[in-house]
N, C-alpha and C positions, 0 to 999 in steps of 0.2 A: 361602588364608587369609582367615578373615572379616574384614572392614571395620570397624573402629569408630568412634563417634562420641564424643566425651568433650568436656570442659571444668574448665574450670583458671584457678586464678586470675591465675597463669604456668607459661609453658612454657621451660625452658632449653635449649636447643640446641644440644647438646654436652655432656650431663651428664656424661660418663666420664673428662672430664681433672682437672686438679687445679682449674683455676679454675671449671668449672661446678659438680664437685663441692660447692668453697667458699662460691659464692653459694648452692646448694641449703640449705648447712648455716648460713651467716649469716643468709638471708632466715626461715628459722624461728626463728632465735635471736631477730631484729627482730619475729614475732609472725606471719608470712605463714604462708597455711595451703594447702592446693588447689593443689600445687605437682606439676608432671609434666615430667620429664624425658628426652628422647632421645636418642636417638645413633646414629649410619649403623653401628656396628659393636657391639663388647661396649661392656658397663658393669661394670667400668673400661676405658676405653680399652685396644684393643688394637693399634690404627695409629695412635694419636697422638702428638705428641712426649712428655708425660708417661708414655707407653709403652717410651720408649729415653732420656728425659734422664740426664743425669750425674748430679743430683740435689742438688749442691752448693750449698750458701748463701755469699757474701762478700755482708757490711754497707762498700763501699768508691765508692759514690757522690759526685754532690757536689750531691743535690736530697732539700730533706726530703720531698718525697712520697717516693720510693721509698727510701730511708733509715725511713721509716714501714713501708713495706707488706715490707720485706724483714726489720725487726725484730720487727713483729708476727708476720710468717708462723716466724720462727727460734724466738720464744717458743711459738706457737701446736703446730708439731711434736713441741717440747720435753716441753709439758704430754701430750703423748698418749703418751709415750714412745717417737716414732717420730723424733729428732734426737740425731744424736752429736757433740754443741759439742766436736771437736777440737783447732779453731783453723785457722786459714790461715796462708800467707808469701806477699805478691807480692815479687816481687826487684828487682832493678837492677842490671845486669850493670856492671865493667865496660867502660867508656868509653860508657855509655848513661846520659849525664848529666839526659838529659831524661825517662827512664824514674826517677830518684832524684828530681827536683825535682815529677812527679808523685807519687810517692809520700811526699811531705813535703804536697803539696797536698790529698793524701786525708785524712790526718792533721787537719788545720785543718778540712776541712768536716765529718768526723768530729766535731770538737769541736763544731762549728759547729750541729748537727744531731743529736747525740744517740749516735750511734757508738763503739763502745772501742778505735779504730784508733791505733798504736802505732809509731814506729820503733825499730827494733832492726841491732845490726850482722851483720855480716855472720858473725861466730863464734855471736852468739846464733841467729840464720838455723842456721849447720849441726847446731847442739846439740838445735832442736827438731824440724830434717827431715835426719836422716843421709845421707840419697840425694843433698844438692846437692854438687856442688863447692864448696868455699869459697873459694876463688880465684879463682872466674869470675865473685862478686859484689863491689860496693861497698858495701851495705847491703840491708835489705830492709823491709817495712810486715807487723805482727804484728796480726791482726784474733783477738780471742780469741772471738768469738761465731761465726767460721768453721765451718761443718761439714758435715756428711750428712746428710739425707734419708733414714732407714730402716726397713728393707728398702728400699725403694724407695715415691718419691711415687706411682707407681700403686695402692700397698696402700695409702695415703691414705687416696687418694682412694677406693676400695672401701670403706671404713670408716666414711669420710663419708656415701658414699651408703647402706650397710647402718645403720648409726645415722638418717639422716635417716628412710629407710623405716620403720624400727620406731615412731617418733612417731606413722605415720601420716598424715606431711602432706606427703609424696610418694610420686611411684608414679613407678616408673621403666620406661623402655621400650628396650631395648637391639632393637641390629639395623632401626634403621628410621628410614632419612635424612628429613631436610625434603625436601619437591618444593615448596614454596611455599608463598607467604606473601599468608594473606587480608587486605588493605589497603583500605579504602574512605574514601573524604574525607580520605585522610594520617591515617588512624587505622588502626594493627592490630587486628584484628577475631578473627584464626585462624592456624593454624598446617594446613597440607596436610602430611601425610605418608604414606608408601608403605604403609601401615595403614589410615588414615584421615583425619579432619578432627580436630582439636581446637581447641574455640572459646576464646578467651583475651583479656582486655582489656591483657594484657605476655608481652612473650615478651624475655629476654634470649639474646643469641650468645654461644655461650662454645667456636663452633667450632676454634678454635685454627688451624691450617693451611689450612681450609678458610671460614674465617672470610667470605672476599672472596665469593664462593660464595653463600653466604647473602643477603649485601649487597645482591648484585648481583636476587635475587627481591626487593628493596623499589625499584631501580631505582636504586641509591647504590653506592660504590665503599669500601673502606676502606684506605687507605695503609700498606699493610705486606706484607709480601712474603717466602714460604721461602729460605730461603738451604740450601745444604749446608754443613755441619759436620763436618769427619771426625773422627770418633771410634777409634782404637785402640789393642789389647790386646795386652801383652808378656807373657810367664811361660814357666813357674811360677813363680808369685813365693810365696814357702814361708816368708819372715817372722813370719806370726803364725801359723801354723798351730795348730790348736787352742785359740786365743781365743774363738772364736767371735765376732771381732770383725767387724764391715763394713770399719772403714777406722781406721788402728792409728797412721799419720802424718799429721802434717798437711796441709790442702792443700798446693798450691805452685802457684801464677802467675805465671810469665815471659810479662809481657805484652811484651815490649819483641820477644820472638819470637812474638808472637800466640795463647800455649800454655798450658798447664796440663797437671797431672800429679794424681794420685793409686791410693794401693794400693788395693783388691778388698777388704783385707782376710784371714782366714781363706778357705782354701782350700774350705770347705765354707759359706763364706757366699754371697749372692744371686750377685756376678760370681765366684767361685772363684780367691780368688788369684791374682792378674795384677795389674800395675801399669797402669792406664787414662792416655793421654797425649793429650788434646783440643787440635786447631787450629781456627782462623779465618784465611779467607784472606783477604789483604793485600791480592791484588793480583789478580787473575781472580776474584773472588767467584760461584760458579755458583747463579744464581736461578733460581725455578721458578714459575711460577704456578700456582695449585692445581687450575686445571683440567688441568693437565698430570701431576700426581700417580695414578700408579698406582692401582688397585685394589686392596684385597684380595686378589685369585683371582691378582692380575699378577707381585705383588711378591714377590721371594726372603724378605727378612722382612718385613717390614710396607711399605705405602705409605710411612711415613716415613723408612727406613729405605732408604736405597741403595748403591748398591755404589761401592764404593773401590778406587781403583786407586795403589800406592804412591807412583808418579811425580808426584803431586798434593802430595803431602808429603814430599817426599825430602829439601828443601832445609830446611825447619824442623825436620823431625825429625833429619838430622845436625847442626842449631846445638843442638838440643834434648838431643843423646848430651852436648855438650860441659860442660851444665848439670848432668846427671844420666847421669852413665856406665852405670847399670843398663839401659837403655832397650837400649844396644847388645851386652849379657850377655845378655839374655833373647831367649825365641822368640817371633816375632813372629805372632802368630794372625788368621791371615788371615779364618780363618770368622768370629770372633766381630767382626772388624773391618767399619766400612760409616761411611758421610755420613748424619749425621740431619739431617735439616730442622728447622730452628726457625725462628721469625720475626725479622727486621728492620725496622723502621719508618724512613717517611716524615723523622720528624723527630726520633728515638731515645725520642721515649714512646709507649706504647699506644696501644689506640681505646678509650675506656672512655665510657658516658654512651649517653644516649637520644639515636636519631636526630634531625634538625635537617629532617628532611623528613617522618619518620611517627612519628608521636606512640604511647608504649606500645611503641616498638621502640628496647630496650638493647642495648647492644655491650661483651662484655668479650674485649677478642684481641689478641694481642700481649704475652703476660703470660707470664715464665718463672718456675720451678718457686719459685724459692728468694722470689717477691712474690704466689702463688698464692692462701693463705690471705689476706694482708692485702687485696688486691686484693678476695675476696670480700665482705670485712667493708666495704671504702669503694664497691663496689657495693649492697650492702644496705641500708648508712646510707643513697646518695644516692635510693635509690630511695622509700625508705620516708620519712626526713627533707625530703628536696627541698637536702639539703647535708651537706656531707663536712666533718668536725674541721678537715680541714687545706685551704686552697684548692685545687681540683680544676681551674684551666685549663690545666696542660699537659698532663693527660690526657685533658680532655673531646674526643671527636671533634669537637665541633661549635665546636672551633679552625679545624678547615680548610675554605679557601673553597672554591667547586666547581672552580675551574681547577687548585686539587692534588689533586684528588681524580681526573684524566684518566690513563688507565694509563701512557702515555710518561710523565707525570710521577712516578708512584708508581715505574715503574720504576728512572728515573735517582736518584732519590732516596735509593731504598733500597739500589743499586747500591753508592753513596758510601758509604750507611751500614754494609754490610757489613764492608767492609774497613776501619771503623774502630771496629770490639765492641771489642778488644782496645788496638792500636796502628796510629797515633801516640793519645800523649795530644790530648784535643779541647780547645783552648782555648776561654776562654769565649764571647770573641766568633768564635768559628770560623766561616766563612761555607762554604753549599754552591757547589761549583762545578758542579754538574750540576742541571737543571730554572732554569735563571735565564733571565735576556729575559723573559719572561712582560709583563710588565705595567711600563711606562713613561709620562714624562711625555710631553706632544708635543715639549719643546726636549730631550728625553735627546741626540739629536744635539753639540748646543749646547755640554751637558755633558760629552760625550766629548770634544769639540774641545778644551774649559778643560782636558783632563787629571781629569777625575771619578774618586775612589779610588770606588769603586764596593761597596755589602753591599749584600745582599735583603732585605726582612720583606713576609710574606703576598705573594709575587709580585712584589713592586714593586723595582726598582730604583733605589738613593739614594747620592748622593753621600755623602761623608764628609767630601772634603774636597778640592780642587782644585790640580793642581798649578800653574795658570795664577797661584796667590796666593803661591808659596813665595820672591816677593822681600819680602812684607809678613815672613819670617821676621828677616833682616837688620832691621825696623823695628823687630819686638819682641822682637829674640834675647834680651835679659837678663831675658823674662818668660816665654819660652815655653824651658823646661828638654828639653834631651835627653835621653830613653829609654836607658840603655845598657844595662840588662838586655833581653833579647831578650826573654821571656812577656810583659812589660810590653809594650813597643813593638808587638808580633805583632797585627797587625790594627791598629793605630793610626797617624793619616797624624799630626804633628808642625805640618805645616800648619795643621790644622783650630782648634788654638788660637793661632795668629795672626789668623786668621779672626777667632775669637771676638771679642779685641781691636779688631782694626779695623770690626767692626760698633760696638760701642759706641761708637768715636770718630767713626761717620761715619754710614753707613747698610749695608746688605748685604740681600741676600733669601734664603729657602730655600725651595727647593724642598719641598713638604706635599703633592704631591699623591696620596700612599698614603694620605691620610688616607677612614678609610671612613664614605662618606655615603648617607644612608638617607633617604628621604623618607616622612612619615608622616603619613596624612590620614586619612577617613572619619568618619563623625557621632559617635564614640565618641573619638577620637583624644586630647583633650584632657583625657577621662576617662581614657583610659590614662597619659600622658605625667604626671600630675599624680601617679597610682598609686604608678608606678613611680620617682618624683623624690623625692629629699630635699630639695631646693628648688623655690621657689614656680615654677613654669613654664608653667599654665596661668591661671585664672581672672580677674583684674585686670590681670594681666601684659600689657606692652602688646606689641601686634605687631611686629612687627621687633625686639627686645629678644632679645639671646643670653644663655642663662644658663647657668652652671657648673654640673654636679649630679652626684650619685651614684646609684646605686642600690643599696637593702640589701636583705638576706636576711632572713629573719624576727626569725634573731638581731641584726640589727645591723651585719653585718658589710658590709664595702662587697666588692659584686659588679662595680661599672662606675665609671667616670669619665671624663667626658664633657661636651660643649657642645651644647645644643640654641639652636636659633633657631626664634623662633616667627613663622611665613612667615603667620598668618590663624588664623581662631575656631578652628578643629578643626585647623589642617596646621604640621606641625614640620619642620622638619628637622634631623639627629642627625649631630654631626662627633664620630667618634670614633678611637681610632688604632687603625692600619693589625693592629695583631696583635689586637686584640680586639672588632674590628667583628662579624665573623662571629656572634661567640657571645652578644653584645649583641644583635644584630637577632633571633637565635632567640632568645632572652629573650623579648622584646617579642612573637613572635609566637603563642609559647607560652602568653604572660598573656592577651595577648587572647582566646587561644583556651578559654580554662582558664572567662573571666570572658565569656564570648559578648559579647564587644565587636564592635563597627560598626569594624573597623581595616585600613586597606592601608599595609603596609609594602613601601617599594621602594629594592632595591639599586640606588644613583644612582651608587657609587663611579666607574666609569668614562664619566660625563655630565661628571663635574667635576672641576677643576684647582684648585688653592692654592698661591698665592707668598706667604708670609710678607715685609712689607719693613717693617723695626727700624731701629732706630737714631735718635739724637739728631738726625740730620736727614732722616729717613725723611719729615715732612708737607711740609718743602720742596720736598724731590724731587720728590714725587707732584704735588706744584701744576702743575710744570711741565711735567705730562700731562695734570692735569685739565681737563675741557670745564667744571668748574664750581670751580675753585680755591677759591672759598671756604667752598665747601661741607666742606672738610677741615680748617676752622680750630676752633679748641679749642671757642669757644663752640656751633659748630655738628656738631660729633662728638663727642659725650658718648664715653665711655670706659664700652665695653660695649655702646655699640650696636651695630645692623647695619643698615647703608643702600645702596640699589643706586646706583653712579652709574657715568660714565664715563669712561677715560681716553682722548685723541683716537678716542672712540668706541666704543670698544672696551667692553660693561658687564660690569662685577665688583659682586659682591658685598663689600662692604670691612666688616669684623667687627673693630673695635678691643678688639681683645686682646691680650696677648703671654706668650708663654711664656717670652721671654731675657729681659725684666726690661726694656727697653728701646719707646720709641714707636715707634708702627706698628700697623701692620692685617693681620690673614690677609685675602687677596682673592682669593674663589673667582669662578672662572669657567667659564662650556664649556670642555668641554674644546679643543676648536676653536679657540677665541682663545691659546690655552697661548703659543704660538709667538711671534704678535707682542707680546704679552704682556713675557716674556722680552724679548726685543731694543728693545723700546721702553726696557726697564727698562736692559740693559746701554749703550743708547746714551746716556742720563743718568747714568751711573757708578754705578749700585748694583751694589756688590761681591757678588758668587755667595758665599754660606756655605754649608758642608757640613752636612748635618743633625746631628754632632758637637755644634757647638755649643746648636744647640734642644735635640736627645734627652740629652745628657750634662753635659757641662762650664755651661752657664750654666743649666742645667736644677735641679743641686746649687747653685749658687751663690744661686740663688733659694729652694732649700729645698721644688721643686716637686715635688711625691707622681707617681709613674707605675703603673698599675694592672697587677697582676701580678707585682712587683716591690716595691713599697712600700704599697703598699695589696691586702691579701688579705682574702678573708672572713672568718679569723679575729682579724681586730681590727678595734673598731668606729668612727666614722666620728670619734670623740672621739680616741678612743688615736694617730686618724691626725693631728689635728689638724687636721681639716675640720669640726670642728660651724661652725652658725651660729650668730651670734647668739641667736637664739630659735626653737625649733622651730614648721613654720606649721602655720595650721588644718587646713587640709584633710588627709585620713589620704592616708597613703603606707603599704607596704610596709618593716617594720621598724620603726613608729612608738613603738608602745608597748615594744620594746626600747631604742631609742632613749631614750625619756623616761625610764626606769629607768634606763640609764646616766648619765643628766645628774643625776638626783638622787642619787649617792654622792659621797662624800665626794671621791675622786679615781679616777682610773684604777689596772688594775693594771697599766698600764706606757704609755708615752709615744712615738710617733716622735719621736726626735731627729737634729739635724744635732752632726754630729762630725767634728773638724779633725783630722788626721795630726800631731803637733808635731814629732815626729821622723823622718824617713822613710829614715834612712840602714840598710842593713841591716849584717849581720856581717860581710862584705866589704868596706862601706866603701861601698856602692852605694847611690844614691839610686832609692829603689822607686816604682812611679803606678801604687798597687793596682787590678787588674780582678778583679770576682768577687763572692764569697762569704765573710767573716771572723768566724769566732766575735769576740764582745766580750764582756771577762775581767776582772775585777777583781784589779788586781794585787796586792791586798793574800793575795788566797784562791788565785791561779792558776786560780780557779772561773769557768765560763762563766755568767753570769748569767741566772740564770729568776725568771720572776715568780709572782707567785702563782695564777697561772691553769696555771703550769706550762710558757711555752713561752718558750723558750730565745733569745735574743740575738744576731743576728748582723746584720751590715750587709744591707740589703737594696740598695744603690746605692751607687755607689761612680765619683768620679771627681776628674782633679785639676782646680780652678778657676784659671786664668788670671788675673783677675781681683782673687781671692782672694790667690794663692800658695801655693796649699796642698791637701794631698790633702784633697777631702771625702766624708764617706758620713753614708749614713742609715740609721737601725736603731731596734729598741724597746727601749726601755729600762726595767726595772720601775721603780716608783714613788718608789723609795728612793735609786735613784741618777740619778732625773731632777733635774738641780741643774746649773747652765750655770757652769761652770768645774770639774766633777767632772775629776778625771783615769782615766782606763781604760788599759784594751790591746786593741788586736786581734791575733792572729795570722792572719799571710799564709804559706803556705810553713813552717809550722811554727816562722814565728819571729815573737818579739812586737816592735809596737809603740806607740809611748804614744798615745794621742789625747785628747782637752779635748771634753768637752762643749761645744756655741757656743749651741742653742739646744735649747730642751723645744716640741715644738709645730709649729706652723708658723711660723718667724720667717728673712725671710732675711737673708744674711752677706753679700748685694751690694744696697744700693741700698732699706734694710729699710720707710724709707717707701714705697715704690713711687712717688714723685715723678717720676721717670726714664720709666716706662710710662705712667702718667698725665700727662704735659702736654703 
């Protein structure tokens, strides 16, 4: 076969499944032209999972990205005539009280996000799917935008690509794998394949199974992993016969048995009449790396497609006969039965976004049928715009640092994640118990001795909360309230807000040292640092001076938040947190690279240590380390600077700041010093506080913004309630958005702090919301949207010690920003009232900040 040589403005790699298809067919919509796509087999895939999926849609999330991409993708089908909006049931058996109280939670984030998710009992359950038993539920969750994918998502996708081809601004190439990827200076250059060369300044993945494959020719890893699925087919199932229906009832998910159910349809439709009954295994989950995936020539049906042995399902499929008694009626078809492979992830979202090592190289994997189309469309946007509608950092790949990125790691990870697609419900703060130790302080020792309640973020290992402190419980029992709902309590030490407490009355330190630090120099440096600031951080600014800043997007929106200290004329250094370093630092390397700056950015994170020491007698204490005592007295540490000094010896960095509302200094060190550090500290009585109190509880009580969470791109640096005073001279990134927003009249909607007033639920229980809560105007039952159209819900949520009272923060349109408003949120599908406290940034502990400053 002859050799060719071509060029393209992108290349997709993988055009045959649903998601390459989709970016093919978005990226023309956004205006791209010189578009060439391949694939190791047909076009449409013929061994990919879009080859064998189920095809089904549920809107039953509890994240508005994919609550987005799974409603656009259900609309998008719809418009084509190729979706049958059915409807779905998940169920609740009983005595699986915890499968009902999730399905009450779907419900709320439903509202919460945009969703038509519905509880209904258990006789509405058998009236709309005849096949359940109705005695084996207690209720069930009624998704009416539920449904099918038809024919099947691979004619889609064929559709897609034969529409794309007709425009003429793609050419499609079936039958012809990548062998490799032309890279030069971390720039993709070209695309190698078993045909030829094709030269290309972007190439998106849209490998699906073989995704890792790919990666691995740019020298990078992607966190996601095939899992097996068994899929099987019961009949004749003779129902509709003659409708010419695909699928006649509605879904049905018994997630609480890891399963799902639905009919074929008419017997002469795509699967012929059989009722299809899908598992996830719970508890041996069999993964595969995709170098281990069959061939074409190997496989009985497809590479994705493998063989099923009953004894793998024998135990769910007989809980399964008990749900739906036809399953054990009908003939069990072996042929058409088999395990498909679909993907699991690292951390349960995608790899979506441009590499973070080769520039012009996109990744869209890990993305199933029913987020396909939408998934396209927030590839496309981000490509073309440089930003997605909705904030894109849980699905940007370049969340993850390189130590998750090592295969032991991706394995155990996704291992976990396997066996929990379905059941148990994941609480919100779930923590993984597989890939942890990675990354510790040098006293972690120390902290396991105090009894350390121990979560992860980005590798690191953090207390929460010690159990060495639970006689301070007895000191402040009548402030620190009992959990007796277990979702509440689940992950929460009860300790950590006595902690809280007795930091404020005395002193405590926290361990900070996940925080991720970057050092950044070269002749350019201050021209970038200045770029990418919303505050003044370079030019007058004096050295050693730490400054608070953001970074925005062209719109405005805030992308970072963060502390720079400026170390000299060109050299900074960047403390940012532990989950959002990673994506920060490729920011930064990205601009430079964009703007040919003079710039060396260096991952320093594991060079350096941070003990946070607060409290009302936090400078006392320190004196009595100090080699220079008075070097820590008010007149001589302004509040905000950063000065080297040392404790008998020992030198830190001491950065007077604070995040709990209370005096004190973050004091970074080598890491090296960590140890005695620690013990100098515990031998003067600073009490060990669990990061609970920084990351949550005194964090609300302060009314302090955390990025990812209360600060997204789509609302801008005003709505968050972080403008400055005056915006500075020199241009930044966002500026002129910026200034437009400061010259209207007001916002269309406000971050506000919001008090719990009543927290007792229908029980009689006192609730200490974790999560996500639509916010409702009780006068309408309506979830409030502002006029930009985006919807209401708490973004933080915790209860203040302090305070006494549950707080969150959330946006509020324009019209009901008023501090004494009364609302409602629903938790669990039940309302409760809350009080507006503050519009803005105002906090509800200690509002002058007299307490941190003296």
């Amino acid at each position: 076969m002859a050799q060719f040589s071509k060029s393209a403005d992108v290349v997709i790699i993988g055009l045959g499944g649903i998601v390459g298809a989709s970016v093919a067919h978005h990226l023309i919509e956004r205006g791209w032209k010189n578009i060439i796509g391949i694939d190791k087999s047909g076009i449409p895939t013929d061994i990919g999972s879009t080859g064998h999926a189920s095809d089904f849609c549920f809107n039953t999330m509890h994240d508005q990205m994919t609550i987005f991409t799974t409603k656009y993708s259900i609309d998008f089908y719809e418009k084509r005539g190729r979706y049958s909006r059915i409807g779905g049931i998940e169920v609740a058996r009983k005595g699986d009280d915890e499968r009902m109280l999730e399905l009450e939670r779907r419900v709320s984030s439903g509202r919460a996000f945009g969703s038509r998710v519905e509880m209904i009992t258990a006789a509405k359950a058998k009236e709309l799917m005849p096949l359940v038993e109705e005695d084996q539920i207690q209720g069930a969750l009624w998704d009416p935008d539920a449904g099918l994918v038809i024919p099947r998502s691979q004619v889609v996708a064929g559709e897609l690509i034969r529409d794309a081809e007709e425009t003429g601004k793609l050419e499609s190439i079936p039958n012809t794998p990548c062998t490799g990827l032309d890279i030069q200076n971390g720039t993709i250059k070209g695309v190698h394949t078993s045909r030829g060369y094709i030269a290309t300044p972007k190439v998106v993945v849209c490998a699906g199974l073989w995704g890792r494959l790919i990666a691995e020719m740019a020298g990078e890893d992607l966190p996601v992993m095939p899992v097996d699925h068994p899929l099987t087919f019961f009949g004749p199932f003779e129902e509709f016969a003659g409708t010419g229906k695909e699928i006649g009832y509605p879904l049905l998910r018994d997630q609480g048995n890891s399963a799902y159910l639905r009919d074929t349809g008419d017997p002469k439709s795509t699967e012929g009449g059989q009722i299809e009954w899908g598992y996830y295994e719970e508890k041996e989950p069999r993964l595969c790396h995709p170098r281990d995936i069959l061939e074409k020539e190997q496989a009985r049906l497809s590479p994705s497609q493998r063989d099923l042995e009953m004894e793998q399902i024998i135990e769910p499929l007989e809980r399964a006969m008990e749900l739906t008694p036809i399953l054990g009626e009908l003939g069990y078809n072996e042929k058409h039965s088999f395990n498909g492979l679909l993907q699991v992830t690292a951390d349960g979202g995608p790899s979506i976004g441009e590499s973070p090592s080769v520039r012009g190289l996109w990744y869209g994997v890990s993305v199933w049928v029913k987020d396909g189309p939408g998934t396209g469309k927030i590839i496309a946007d981000w490509m073309t715009d440089g930003r997605t509608h909705i904030d894109h950092h849980a699905i940007d790949y370049a969340r993850f640092y390189p130590i998750q990125k090592s295969e032991k790691f991706i394995h155990d990870r996704c291992f976990e994640s396997a066996f929990k697609i379905y059941n148990p419900p994941v609480h919100n703060r779930e923590p993984y118990s597989k890939g942890r130790n990675l990354r510790s302080a040098p006293y972690h020792l120390r902290e396991r001795e105090l009894g350390g309640y121990f979560m992860e973020i980005a590798g690191w290992e953090r207390a929460h909360g010690y159990a060495s402190n639970e006689h301070l419980l007895e000191k402040y029992a009548d402030r620190v309230p009992e959990r007796l709902h277990e979702w509440d309590n689940r992950h929460f030490w009860r300790v950590s807000n006595a902690e809280h407490l007795e930091l404020s009355e005395n002193v405590g330190m926290v361990n900070l040292s996940h925080f991720a630090i970057y050092d950044i120099s070269g002749s350019d440096a201050a021209t970038l640092m200045e770029y990418v600031s919303s505050s003044k951080v370079a030019g007058d600014t004096a050295i050693g001076k730490g400054v608070y800043t953001n970074f925005l997007d062209d719109t405005g929106g805030v992308m970072a938040d963060l502390t720079l200290l400026r170390l000299g004329e060109n050299r900074f250094q960047m403390i940012d947190g532990g989950d959002a370093g990673n994506r920060d630092a490729t920011y930064l390397r990205r601009m430079a690279q964009d703007k040919e700056w003079d710039v060396f950015i260096e991952d320093r994170t594991d060079h350096y240590g941070c003990i946070g020491v607060w409290g009302p007698n936090a400078r006392e204490t320190l004196k009595k380390l100090a080699d220079d005592p008075a070097g820590l007295d008010l007149e001589n540490f302004a509040f905000g600077a950063a000065k080297d000094f040392t404790l008998r010896g020992v030198p830190v960095k001491g950065f007077r700041i604070s995040y709990v509302g209370e005096q004190g200094w973050e004091l970074h060190f080598s890491m090296a010093y960590g140890l005695a550090l620690w013990d100098m500290f515990r031998e003067v009585g600073i009490t060990p506080v669990g990061v609970e109190t920084y990351a949550n509880s005194r964090r609300l009580e302060k009314s302090l913004r955390l990025q990812n969470a209360d600060l997204l791109t789509e609302y801008n640096l005003l709505e968050a309630g972080l403008a400055r005073p005056k915006v500075k001279a020199a241009d930044f990134r966002g500026k002129e958005a910026n200034l437009t927003q400061r010259d209207l009249p007001h916002q269309a909607a406000m971050l506000c702090t919001l008090t719990v007033t009543d927290n007792t639920d229908k029980d009689g229980i006192a609730r200490y919301m974790v999560g996500t809560c639509p916010i409702v105007d009780p006068k309408t039952n309506e979830v409030l949207i502002d006029a930009k159209g985006r919807r209401s819900y708490t973004t933080s949520m915790a209860f203040g010690p302090s305070i006494g009272k549950n707080i969150a923060l959330g946006y509020l349109p324009h019209d009901y920003c008023e501090e004494g408003r009364q609302l409602e949120i629903e938790y669990f599908n039940q309302k409760f009232p809350v009080q507006v406290e503050a519009v803005g940034m105002k906090a509800l502990y200690d509002p002058t900040n007299a307490r941190m400053k003296s």
